[in-house]
C-alpha positions in Angstrom: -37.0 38.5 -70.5 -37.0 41.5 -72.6 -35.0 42.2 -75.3 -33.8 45.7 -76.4 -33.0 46.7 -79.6 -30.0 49.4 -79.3 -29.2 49.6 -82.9 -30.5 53.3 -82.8 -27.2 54.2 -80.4 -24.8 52.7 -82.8 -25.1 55.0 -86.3 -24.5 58.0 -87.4 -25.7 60.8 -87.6 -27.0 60.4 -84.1 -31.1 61.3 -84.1 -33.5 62.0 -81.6 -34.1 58.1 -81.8 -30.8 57.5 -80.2 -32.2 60.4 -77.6 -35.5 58.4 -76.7 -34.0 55.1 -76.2 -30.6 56.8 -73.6 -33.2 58.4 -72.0 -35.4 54.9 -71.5 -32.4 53.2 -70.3 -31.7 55.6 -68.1 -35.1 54.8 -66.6 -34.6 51.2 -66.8 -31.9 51.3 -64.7 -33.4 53.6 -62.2 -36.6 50.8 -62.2 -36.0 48.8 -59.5 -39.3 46.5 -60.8 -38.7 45.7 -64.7 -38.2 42.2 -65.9 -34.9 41.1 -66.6 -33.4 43.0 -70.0 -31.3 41.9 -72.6 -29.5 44.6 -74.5 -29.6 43.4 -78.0 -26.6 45.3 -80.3 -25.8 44.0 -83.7 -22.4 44.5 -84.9 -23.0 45.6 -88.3 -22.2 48.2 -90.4 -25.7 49.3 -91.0 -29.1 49.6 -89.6 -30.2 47.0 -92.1 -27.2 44.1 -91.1 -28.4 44.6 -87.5 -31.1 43.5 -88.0 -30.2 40.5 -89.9 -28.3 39.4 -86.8 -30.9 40.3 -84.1 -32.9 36.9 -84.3 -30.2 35.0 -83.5 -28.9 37.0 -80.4 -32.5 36.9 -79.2 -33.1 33.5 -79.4 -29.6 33.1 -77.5 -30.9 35.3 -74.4 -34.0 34.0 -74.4 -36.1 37.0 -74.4 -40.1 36.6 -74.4 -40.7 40.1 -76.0 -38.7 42.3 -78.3 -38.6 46.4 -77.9 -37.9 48.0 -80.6 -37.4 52.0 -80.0 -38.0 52.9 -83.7 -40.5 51.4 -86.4 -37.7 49.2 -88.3 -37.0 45.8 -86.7 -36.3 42.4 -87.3 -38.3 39.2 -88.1 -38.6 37.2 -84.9 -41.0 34.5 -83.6 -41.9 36.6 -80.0 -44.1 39.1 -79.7 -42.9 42.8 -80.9 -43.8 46.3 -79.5 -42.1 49.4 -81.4 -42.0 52.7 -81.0 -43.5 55.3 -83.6 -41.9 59.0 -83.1 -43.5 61.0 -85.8 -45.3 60.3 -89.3 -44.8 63.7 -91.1 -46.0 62.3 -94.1 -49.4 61.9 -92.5 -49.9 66.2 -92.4 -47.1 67.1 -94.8 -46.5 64.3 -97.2 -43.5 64.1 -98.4 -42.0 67.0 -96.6 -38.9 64.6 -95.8 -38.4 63.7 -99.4 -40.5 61.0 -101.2 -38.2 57.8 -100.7 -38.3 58.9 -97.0 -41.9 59.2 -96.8 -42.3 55.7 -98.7 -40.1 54.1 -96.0 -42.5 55.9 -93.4 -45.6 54.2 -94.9 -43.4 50.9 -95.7 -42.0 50.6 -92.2 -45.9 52.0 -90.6 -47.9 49.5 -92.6 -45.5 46.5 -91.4 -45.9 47.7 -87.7 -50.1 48.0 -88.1 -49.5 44.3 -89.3 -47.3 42.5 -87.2 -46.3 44.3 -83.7 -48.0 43.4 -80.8 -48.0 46.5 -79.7 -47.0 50.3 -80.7 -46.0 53.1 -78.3 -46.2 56.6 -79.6 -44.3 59.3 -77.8 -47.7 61.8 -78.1 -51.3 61.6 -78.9 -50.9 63.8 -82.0 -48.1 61.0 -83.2 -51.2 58.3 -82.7 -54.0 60.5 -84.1 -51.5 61.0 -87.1 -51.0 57.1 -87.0 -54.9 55.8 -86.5 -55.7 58.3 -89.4 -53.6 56.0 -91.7 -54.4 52.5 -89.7 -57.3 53.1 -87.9 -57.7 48.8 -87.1 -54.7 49.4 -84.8 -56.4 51.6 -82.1 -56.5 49.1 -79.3 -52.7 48.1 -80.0 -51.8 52.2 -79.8 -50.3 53.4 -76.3 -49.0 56.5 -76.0 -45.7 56.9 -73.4 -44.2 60.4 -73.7 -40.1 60.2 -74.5 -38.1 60.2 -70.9 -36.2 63.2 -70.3 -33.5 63.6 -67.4 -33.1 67.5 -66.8 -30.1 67.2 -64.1 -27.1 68.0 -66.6 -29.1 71.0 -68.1 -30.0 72.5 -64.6 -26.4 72.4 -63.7 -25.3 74.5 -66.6 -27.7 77.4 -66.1 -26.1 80.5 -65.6 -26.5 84.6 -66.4 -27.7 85.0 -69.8 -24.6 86.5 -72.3 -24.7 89.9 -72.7 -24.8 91.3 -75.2 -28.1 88.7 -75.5 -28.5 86.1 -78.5 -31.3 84.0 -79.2 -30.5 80.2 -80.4 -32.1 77.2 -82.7 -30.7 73.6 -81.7 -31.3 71.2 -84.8 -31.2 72.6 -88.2 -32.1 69.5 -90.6 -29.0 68.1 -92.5 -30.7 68.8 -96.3 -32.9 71.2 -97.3 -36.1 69.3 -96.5 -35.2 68.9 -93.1 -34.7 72.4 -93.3 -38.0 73.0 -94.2 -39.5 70.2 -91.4 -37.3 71.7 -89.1 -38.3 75.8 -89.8 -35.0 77.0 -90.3 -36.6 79.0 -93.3 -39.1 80.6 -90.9 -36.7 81.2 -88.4 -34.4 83.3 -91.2 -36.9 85.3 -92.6 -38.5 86.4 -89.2 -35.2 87.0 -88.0 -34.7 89.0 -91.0 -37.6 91.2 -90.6 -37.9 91.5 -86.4 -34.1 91.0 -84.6 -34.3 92.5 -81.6 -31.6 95.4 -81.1 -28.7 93.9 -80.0 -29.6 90.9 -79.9 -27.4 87.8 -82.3 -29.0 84.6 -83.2 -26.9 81.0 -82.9 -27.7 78.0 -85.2 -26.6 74.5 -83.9 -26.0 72.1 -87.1 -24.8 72.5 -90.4 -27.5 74.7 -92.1 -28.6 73.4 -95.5 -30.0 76.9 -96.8 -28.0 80.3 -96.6 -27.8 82.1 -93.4 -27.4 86.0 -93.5 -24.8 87.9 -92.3 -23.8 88.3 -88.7 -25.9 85.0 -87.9 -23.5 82.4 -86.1 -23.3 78.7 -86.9 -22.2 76.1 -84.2 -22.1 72.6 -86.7 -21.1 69.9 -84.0 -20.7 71.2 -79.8 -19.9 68.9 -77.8 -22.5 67.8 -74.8 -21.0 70.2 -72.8 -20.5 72.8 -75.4 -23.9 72.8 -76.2 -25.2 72.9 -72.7 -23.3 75.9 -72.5 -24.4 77.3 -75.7 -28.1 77.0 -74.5 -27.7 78.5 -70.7 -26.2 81.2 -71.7 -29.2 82.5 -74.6 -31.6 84.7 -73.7 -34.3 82.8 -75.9 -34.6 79.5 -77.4 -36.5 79.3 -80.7 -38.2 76.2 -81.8 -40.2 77.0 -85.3 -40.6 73.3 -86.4 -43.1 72.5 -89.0 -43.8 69.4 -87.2 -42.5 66.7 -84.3 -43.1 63.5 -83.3 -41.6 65.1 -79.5 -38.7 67.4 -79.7 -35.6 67.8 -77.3 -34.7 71.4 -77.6 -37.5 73.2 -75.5 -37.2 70.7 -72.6 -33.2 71.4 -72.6 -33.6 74.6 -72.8 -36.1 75.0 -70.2 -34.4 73.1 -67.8 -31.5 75.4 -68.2 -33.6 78.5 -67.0 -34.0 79.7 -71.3 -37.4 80.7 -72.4 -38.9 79.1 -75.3 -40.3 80.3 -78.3 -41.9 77.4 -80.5 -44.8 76.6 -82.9 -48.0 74.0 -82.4 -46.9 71.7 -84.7 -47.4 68.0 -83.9 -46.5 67.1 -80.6 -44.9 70.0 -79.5 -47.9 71.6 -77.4 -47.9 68.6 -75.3 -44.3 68.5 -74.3 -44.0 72.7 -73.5 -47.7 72.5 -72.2 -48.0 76.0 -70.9 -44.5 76.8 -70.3 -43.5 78.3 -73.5 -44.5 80.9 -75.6 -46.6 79.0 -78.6 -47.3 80.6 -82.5 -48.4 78.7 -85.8 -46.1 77.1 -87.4 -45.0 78.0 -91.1 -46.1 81.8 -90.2 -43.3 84.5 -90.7 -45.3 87.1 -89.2 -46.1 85.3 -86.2 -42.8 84.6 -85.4 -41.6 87.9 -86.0 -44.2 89.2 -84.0 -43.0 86.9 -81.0 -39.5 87.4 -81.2 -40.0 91.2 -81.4 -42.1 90.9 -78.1 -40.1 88.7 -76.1 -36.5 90.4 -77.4 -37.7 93.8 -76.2 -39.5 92.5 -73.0 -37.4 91.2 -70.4 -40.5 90.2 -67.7 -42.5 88.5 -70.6 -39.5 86.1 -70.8 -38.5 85.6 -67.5 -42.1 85.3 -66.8 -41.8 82.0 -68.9 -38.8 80.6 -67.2 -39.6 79.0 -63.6 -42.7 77.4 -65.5 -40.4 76.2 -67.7 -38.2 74.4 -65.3 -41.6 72.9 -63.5 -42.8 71.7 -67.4 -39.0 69.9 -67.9 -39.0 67.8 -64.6 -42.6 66.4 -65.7 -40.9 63.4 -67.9 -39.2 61.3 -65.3 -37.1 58.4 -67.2 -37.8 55.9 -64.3 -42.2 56.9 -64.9 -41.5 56.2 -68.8 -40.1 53.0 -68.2 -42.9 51.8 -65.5 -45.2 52.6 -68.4 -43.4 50.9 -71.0 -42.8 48.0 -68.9 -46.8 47.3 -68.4 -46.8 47.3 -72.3 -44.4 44.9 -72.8 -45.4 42.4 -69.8 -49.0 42.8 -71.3 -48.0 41.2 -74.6 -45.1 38.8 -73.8 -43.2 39.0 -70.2 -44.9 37.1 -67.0 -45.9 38.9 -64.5 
C-alpha cells in the first residue's frame, strides 16, 4: 500500500506544493492501475506536528512505501520517495532568505541520505540537485507536475477591452519578490506599457507598485480564472522555478505568455510562449513593447499554447510516479 502525505493541502498560505500534490490526486483517481493508497493527514497545527503523528497513522494502514510530495517528511521504518520542486539556492543562494536557504540544504541533504527515491518535477530541478549531491544520480527521476487544463478552457472568453496584461504570484516578502520578478516586471512596465494597455497583479505585492497598476490580493478560483481569460498577455518574469503554474493556466485559457528561461520554466512552455532572460529590464521591455502593439505576434502564440497545456495529463504523472514507488517498496 502506499501512503500519501497530504500535509501540503492543510496550511496556509496555500503554495504550489499544495498545487502539485491536487493535481497528482487527481491523477490517482483517474488511474484505474495504482496500488491501493492511504491518504495520510495529520491533524496538527503545523507542518512540523504532522509529521510527528505520521508514523503512527502509517503503521496503522499498513503502507509498504511513503510519498511524500515535498522534501520534509517524517521518520518511518518503509521506504520513502519525496518530491524536490526547486533548489534556488543552488543558482541564487540565498535569494529566499538565508534561514530559508539553510532549510533547503538541511531538508536536501536528509533526502540525498535517506529517501529511496526522489522525483523532481524537471531536469533543471535535478541538474540543480546532482550539482549539490551528485551520489544520488541513480535515485533522481524526473516526473513533470500534473496539470488538468478543463476549468481554464472553460473560462476563456474575448479578451477586455480596453486590453491589460497580468502577473499571477507576486512573492509574499520582498525576496520572493525578487525570486518571483515583480521588480523586473515594474520597471519594464515603467519604461515600455503598451498604449492603452493596464497591467493586474495577483497577490499582495511586497514592493511599491506605480500608479494606475491594479492589485487583485486574494480571487477566488473562479475569480481568478476570470481574471486570466479575460488578459490580453500573461507575464511570467520569474528569476527562477522549480515548474510554475501561471503559463500553463493561462495558456489553457487562450492568453499568450510572456516569461523568462529561468529554471524549469523552458520545459513546461516548450515552444508555446514567448521566452527572454530573466533579471533583464530591457528584454522584457522589449517583449512587452512587441507583443502589446502586435496583435498576430500574440495570437500567433495562443493555439500552441493550448496544445503545450494539455501535454501534462494528471492520470500520465501518476502512471509514472506509481512505477517509482512500486520500484522501491509496493509489489507488483
Amino acid at each position: 500500500m502506499i501512503a500519501i502525505d497530504l500535509a501540503p493541502l492543510t496550511f496556509q498560505p496555500r503554495t504550489g506544493v499544495a498545487r502539485a500534490l491536487e493535481e497528482l490526486l487527481r491523477g490517482f483517481d483517474a488511474y484505474r492501475d495504482r496500488p491501493p493508497t492511504a491518504l495520510i493527514m495529520g491533524d496538527a497545527p503545523s507542518a512540523r506536528a504532522a509529521r510527528r503523528l505520521m508514523p503512527a497513522l502509517v503503521r496503522q494502514h499498513g503502507a509498504s512505501v511513503f510519498l511524500s510530495p515535498w522534501s520534509a517528511f517524517p521518520r518511518l521504518e518503509i521506504p520513502v520517495v519525496s518530491v524536490v520542486h526547486e533548489l534556488p539556492f543552488v543558482v541564487h543562494g540565498p535569494i529566499e532568505g538565508r534561514v530559508r536557504a539553510w532549510r533547503h540544504k538541511t531538508w536536501l541533504a536528509r533526502n540525498a541520505r535517506d529517501c529511496a527515491a526522489i522525483v523532481t518535477p524537471s531536469e533543471a530541478t535535478r541538474a540543480d540537485l546532482l550539482r549539490v549531491h551528485p551520489e544520488t544520480e541513480d535515485r533522481v527521476h524526473v516526473v513533470p507536475n500534473a496539470f488538468e487544463p478543463a476549468p481554464w478552457e472553460a473560462a476563456r472568453t474575448q479578451p477586455a477591452d480596453p486590453p491589460y496584461a497580468i502577473m499571477v504570484g507576486v512573492g509574499w516578502d520582498k525576496r520572493m519578490a525578487a525570486k518571483k520578478g515583480l521588480d523586473v516586471l515594474l520597471a519594464a512596465w515603467i519604461r515600455a506599457a503598451p498604449a492603452g494597455w493596464t497591467l493586474k497583479l495577483v497577490g499582495e505585492p511586497a514592493l511599491n507598485v506605480p500608479p494606475g497598476i491594479q492589485v487583485h490580493a486574494q480571487p477566488d478560483d473562479e475569480t481568478l480564472r476570470g481574471l486570466v481569460a479575460r488578459a490580453s498577455l500573461l507575464v511570467y518574469p520569474s528569476r527562477y522555478e522549480g515548474f510554475g503554474y501561471p503559463p500553463l493556466e493561462a495558456m489553457a485559457a487562450g492568453v499568450p505568455v510572456l516569461t523568462t528561461n529561468a529554471g524549469s520554466i523552458p520545459e513546461v512552455v516548450g515552444e508555446a510562449a514567448h521566452v527572454v532572460d530573466a533579471g533583464s529590464v530591457s528584454a522584457l521591455a522589449d517583449a512587452l513593447h512587441t507583443l502589446g502593439t502586435d496583435d498576430a505576434r500574440r495570437t500567433s502564440r495562443v493555439e500552441a499554447g493550448v496544445v503545450r497545456a494539455r501535454a501534462f495529463a494528471p492520470p500520465e504523472a501518476a502512471r509514472r510516479m506509481v512505477e517509482i514507488l512500486t520500484s522501491v517498496g509496493v509489489p507488483a
